[in-house]
N, C-alpha and C positions, 0 to 999 in steps of 0.2 A: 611307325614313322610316317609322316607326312611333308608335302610340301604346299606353300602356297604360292601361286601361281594367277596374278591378275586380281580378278574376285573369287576365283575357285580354288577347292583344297582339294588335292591328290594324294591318296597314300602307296603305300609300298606295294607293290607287286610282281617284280622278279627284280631278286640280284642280282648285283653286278657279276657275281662269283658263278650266279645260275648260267647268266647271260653269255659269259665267255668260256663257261663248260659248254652249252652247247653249242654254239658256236664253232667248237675245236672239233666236237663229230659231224656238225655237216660238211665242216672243211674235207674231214674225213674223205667223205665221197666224189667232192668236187673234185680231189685229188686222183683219186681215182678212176673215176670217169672222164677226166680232162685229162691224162698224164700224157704227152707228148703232143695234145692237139693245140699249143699255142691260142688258147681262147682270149675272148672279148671278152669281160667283163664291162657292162653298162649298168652305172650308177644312174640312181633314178635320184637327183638331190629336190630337195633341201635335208630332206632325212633320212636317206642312207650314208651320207656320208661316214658317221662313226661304224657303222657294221660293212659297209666297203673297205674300210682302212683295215678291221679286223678281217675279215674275209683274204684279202692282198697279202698278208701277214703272214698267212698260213697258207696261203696258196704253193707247191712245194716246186712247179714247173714255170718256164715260159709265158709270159702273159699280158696282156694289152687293159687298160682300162679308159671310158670312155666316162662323158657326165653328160646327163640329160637332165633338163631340169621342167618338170609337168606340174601343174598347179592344179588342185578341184577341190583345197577346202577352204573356207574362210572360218576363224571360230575354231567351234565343236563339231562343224558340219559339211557334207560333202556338196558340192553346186551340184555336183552332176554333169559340170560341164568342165576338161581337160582341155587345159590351152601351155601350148610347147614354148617355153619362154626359151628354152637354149637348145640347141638342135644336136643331131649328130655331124661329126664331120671325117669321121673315120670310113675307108673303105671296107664294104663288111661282107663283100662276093666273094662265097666259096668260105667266111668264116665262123667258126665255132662260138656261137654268142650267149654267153650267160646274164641274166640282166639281174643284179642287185636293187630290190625294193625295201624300201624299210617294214611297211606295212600294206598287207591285200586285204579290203573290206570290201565295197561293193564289186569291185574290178573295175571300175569304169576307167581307169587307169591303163590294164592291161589290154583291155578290148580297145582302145583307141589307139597305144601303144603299138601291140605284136604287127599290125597291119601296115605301119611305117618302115617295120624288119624285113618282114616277109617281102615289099617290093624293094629291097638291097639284095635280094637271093642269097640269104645265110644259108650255111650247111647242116644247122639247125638253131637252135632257139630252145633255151631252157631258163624257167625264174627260179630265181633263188630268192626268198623273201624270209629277213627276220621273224615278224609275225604275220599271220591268217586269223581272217576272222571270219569263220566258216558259216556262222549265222548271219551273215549281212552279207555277203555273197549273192550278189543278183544275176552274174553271169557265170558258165561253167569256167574257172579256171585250171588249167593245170598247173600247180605249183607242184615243181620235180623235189628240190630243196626247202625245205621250210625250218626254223629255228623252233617256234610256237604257236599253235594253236591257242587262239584266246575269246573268252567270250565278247558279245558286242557293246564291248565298254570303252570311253574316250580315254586315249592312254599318251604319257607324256613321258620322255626320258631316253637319254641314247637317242638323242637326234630326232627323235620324234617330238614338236611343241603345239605348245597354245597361246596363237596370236604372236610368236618368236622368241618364247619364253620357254623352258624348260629341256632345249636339244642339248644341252652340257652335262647334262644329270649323267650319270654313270649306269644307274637304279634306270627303271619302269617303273613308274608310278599309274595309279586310274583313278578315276573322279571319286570323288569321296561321293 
């Protein structure tokens, strides 16, 4: 199955049925590791939205959600340069913060990111990220939770798009 998308064609690469199985084990954890600590969830948008909505769903305790919105791709490609179009406005001293990304590639994201948190004095800092993509990794990340590991292919679906086209898809799709 495929979709098209602009001038490019994407096909199938995890189902939806994959995508909210795993999903439901890392909630697992989150659950457990988070059970009475009243945690931050920070959405990183435009494309975490749909796997924050599912993450919150399943979240079993207490909890806060925030929305950051970071920009670094234009296209199929990353600039390399992360600029904070919607900030934080929640106070986050002494809080338990988990940040919801859709996807870690190079991390230029997190490495701009974590350093925003850390001068708020969290209690800690842990990402949760649908997909990693361990070959394009330019900075050491630690991703505590992660959904999938996937190799260094342009991938669209579940809130992830190309050019504002394809975050509705249910499916993960990659370049044909």
């Amino acid at each position: 199955m495929s979709v098209q998308l602009h001038d490019k064609t994407f096909d199938l690469f995890l189902t939806s049925s994959e995508i909210q199985a795993r999903i439901s084990e890392v909630c697992e954890y989150l659950n457990r590791d988070y059970a009475d600590k009243r945690p931050v969830f920070i959405a990183i948008l435009n494309g975490s939205f749909m796997f924050a909505a599912d993450v919150m769903r399943r979240f079993n305790d207490a909890c806060e959600i925030q929305f950051v919105r970071l920009a670094s791709y234009v296209g199929t490609s990353s600039t390399g340069e992360v600029q904070t179009i919607l900030g934080l406005s929640a106070d986050l001293k002494g809080r338990h913060v988990v940040i919801l990304e859709d996807i870690i590639d190079s991390g230029e994201t997190m490495v701009s990111f974590l350093p925003l948190l850390a001068q708020k004095e969290v209690a800690s800092c842990q990402i949760c990220s649908f997909l990693v993509k361990p070959d394009a990794l330019k900075h050491p990340i630690d991703v505590a939770y992660r959904c999938f590991d996937i190799p260094n292919e342009f991938v669209v679906g579940y809130g992830l798009d190309y050019d504002g086209l394809g975050r509705n898809l249910p499916d993960v799709y990659h370049l044909h």
